[in-house]
C-alpha positions, 0 to 999 in steps of 0.5 A: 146744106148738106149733113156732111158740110155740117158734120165738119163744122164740129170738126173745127172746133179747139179742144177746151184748155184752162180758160172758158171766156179768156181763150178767144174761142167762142166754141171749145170741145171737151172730149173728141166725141160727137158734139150732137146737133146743137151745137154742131148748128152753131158751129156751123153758122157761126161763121156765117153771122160774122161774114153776112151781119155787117156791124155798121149796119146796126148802130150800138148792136153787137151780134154773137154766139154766147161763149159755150163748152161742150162735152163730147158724147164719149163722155156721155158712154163712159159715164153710162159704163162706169156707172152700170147704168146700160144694164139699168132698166128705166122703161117702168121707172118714173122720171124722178127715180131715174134723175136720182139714179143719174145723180148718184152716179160719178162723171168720169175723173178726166171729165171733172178736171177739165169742169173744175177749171172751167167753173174755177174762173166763171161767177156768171149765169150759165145754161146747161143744154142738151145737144144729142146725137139723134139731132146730127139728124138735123131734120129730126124733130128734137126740139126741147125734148131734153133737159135744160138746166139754168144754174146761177152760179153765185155761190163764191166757193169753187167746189160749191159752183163745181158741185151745182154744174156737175148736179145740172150735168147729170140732169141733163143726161138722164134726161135722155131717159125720161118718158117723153124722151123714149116716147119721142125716140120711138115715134122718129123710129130709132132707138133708145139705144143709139142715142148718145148725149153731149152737154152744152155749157153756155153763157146765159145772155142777159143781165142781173136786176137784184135778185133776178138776172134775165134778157130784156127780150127773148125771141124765135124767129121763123123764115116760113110762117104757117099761119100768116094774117092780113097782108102778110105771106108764109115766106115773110115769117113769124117772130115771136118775143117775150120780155125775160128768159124764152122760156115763155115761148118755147113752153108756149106762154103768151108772147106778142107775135107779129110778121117782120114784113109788117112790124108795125101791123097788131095781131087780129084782136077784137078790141082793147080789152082783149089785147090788155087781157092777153098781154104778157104778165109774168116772165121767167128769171133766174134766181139770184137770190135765195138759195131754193129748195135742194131738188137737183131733179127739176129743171127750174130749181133756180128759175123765178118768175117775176111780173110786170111790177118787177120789170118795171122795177128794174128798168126792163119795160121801157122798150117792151111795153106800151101803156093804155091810156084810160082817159083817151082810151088808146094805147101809147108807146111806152111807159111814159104815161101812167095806166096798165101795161101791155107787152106789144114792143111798140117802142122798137117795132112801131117807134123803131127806138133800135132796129131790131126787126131789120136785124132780125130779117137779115139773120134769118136771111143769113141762115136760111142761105147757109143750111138751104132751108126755111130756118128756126132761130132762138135769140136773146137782147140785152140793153143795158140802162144803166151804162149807155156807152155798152152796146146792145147784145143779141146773143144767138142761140139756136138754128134749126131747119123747118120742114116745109112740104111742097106736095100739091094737095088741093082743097075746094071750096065745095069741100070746106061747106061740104056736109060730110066736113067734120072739121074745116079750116084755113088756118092749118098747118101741114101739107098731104092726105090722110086716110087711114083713121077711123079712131077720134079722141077730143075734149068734150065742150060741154064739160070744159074749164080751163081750170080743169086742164090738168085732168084734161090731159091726164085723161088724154094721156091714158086714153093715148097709151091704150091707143098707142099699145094697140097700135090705133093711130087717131085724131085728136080735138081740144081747146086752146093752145095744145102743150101750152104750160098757161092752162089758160092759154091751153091743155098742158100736154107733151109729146108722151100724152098724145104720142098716138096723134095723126091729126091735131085740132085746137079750137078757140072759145068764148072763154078761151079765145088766144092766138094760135099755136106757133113758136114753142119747142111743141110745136116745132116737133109737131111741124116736124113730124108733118103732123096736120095741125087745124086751127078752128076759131069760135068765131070764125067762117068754119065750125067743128060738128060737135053734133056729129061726134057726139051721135057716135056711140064711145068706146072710151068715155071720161068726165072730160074726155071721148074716144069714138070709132067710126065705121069707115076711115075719115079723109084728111086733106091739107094744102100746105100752100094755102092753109086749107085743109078738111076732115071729111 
């Protein structure tokens, strides 16, 4: 796909009049600005999903883009002017100052008119989403590096739902100042300066069970799969699905991940108990309920979790879980019999109740012929039990390309039992050599907990800035899923923490022994930066050296945490094609 070819997707999209779902426009523009790289990728494929997804083909789904509103980026540059806000210096101001900088700001009068009709005939859910300018890029690696913002917009007054749309905007704008997002500007070597923000205003794509209104499945679906087991092949891909809002994946939550080439197959646990232990327990809401705490600088003011209790309560387990049976000791598909539930959605990728996953190889194959790459989509199912004539709606939600490397960089076996193999995997991300590090920071194995995470990270992230001002690029080495938001699951890091990183490794243990990393917007970024990422089992054929780290003499030390130096530089080879790779 060409950048030009995409740009003129934005072209095509109808200025926004009076109405939001009634105009018969699935995408409208406010302003004649930039529309940014979000949702210019939607416009771009939304064509595309009409000509290639055949509704006869799947009986009762229906496929579409979720009624959106964007609001230019000249908006963006007006309201930075009128406000003063360029002159502003946020470099050494912390995240919150700045979000209350942007809330005691004013949008420009022309750009209220146009949301005050927009909000005046909407009483539904709607996500307020970043689409900036930096993204038109569209191989930047920007994933979920700004603000998101879930209103419900319950509230029966206009000027009340006027009011919480207008505070979820300016949230959204002042992410673009936030620490993580400067770090992240920087590290894609542009600058602060020229990154311009437009606003989505979308639809939220599910359903309202009491006090919570979510999809029953969220999902990210990847045409190219950098850790594939068993008989499956990179290009077969990888989906990942959550019960609820995708929150859960893209922050790297547990999520039942599996090959569309083999639906049926069931990730490489040990046993039962495993797979009951890591099964998915809670998921992501909007509160319908309740007025929250007023905070119109948190992203989740009006999101809840609720757990399985809850979603069996509202009817949304039936096509998501399976029962283990205790008295047979075997799962079952479904909630029929009575026992504890797991998240595996055996009822439609083994019982094949709907044909989701046909649907879903034939939308990534759809994408990936449009942009002429491996492709990342983000897509949300709704089922409604209580009215059986409505159709199924997959709402889909993002397209993005993947960065594949095709460089040949062979890794022998001679090297992965060498003795000089500090780290040796086959399961890494990544494709090319790195030669020029001599500076590791990892987790001390001893002294980890996972209930100490936390402090885990925050010891990173100072060690991170000292490396990062001094212009030391290094390896770093921790347990679980790196930017996991479960501190069981993994070190709750973003990008700003580890910022300085060449070469990522994560390892399992006994205590911590999950799925490897794939799916969230973290990990999109890192893929992106074509950041070596090694993935290291307890158990498996390969081990790290912990003996050797720790003969080095530190040059920075925590309770926690160790930055050593070596004396001459490592060797980092990773062959994409295989998933092999080695620090030497």
């Amino acid at each position: 796909m060409s950048v030009k070819s995409y740009s003129a997707a934005g072209e095509k999209v109808p200025p926004f009049k009076k109405q939001f779902f009634e105009s018969g426009e699935v995408i409208t523009r406010i302003g004649t600005g930039s529309l940014g790289g979000k949702a210019l990728g939607l416009a771009f494929i939304k064509d595309t999903l009409a000509s290639k997804i055949n509704p006869s083909d799947y009986d009762n789904i229906t496929v579409n883009i979720p009624t959106l509103a964007v609001i230019a980026t000249d908006f963006f540059d007006r309201f930075m002017q009128i406000n003063n806000l360029y002159d502003t210096n946020f470099e050494e101001m912390p995240d919150d100052r700045i979000a209350h900088a942007f809330q005691n700001a004013e949008l420009p009068p022309e750009l209220n008119g146009d949301l005050r009709r927009l909000i005046a005939d909407v009483h539904t859910p709607l996500a307020i989403r970043s689409s900036s300018l930096l993204e038109d890029a569209i191989y930047e690696p920007f994933a979920g590096v700004y603000g998101t913002k879930m209103i419900p917009n319950n509230q029966p007054g206009t000027d009340a739902r006027f009011s919480k749309l207008v505070e979820a905007i300016k949230f959204v704008y002042s992410s673009v100042f936030f620490r993580e997002a400067r770090d992240y500007i920087r590290a894609t070597r542009q600058s602060i300066e020229s990154e311009k923000m437009a606003v989505i205003i979308q639809e939220v794509v599910g359903l309202r069970h009491w006090e919570r209104y979510y999809p029953d499945i969220s999902g990210v679906a990847r045409s190219y799969n950098f850790y594939p087991t068993s008989h499956a092949r990179p290009e077969d891909g990888v989906v990942d699905l959550a019960l609820g809002l995708g929150k859960t994946i893209v922050d790297g939550g547990t999520v039942w991940s599996y090959s569309p080439a083999y639906p049926k197959s069931v990730p490489p646990y040990n046993s039962i108990g495993d797979l009951m232990k890591l099964t998915q327990t809670k998921f992501w809401a909007i509160n319908m309920g309740k007025p929250p705490k007023y905070d119109p600088t948190k992203e989740t003011e009006y999101m809840i979790q609720g757990g399985l209790k809850d979603a069996e309560l509202d009817g949304t387990l039936d096509l998501a879980a399976s029962t283990y049976v205790p008295e047979r000791d075997r799962i079952s598909p479904g909630t029929g019999p009575r026992g504890p539930r797991i998240i595996n959605f055996a009822p439609i990728l083994t019982v094949n109740q709907i044909p989701l996953n046909n649907l879903i190889k034939d939308l990534l194959k759809a994408c990936e012929d449009a942009v002429g790459a491996a492709v990342e989509t983000e897509f949300a199912l709704t089922i409604d039990n209580k009215q059986k004539d409505r159709p199924i709606r997959l709402g889909f939600l993002q397209v993005r390309p993947m960065v594949v490397s095709d460089a040949e960089v062979k890794v022998t076996d001679d090297e992965l039992n060498s003795e000089n193999a500090l780290v040796a995997s086959e399961n890494v991300l990544g494709n090319g050599v790195v030669d020029d590090i001599t500076d590791i920071v990892y987790v001390r194995p001893d002294a980890f907990n996972p209930g100490n995470t936390q402090q885990i990270a925050a010891d990173i992230e100072k060690l991170n800035r000292n490396l990062v001002n001094s212009g030391t690029p290094y390896v770093l080495i921790g347990f679980g899923r790196w930017g996991s938001s479960d501190p069981w699951l993994g070190i709750n890091v973003n990008w700003a923490q580890i910022s300085g990183s060449r070469v990522i490794v994560e390892s399992t243990l006994p205590n911590m022994n999950v799925e490897l990393s794939q799916g969230s917007h973290f990990f999109h970024n890192i893929t992106s930066f074509q950041i070596p990422y090694f993935s290291v089992r307890f158990d498996g054929k390969y081990k790290i050296r912990w003996d050797r780290l720790e003969k080095q003499k530190a040059e920075a030390e925590t309770e926690y945490v160790r930055h050593v130096k070596l004396e001459r530089p490592l060797n980092v080879k990773v062959d994409g094609r295989s998933g092999r790779g080695v620090i030497l």
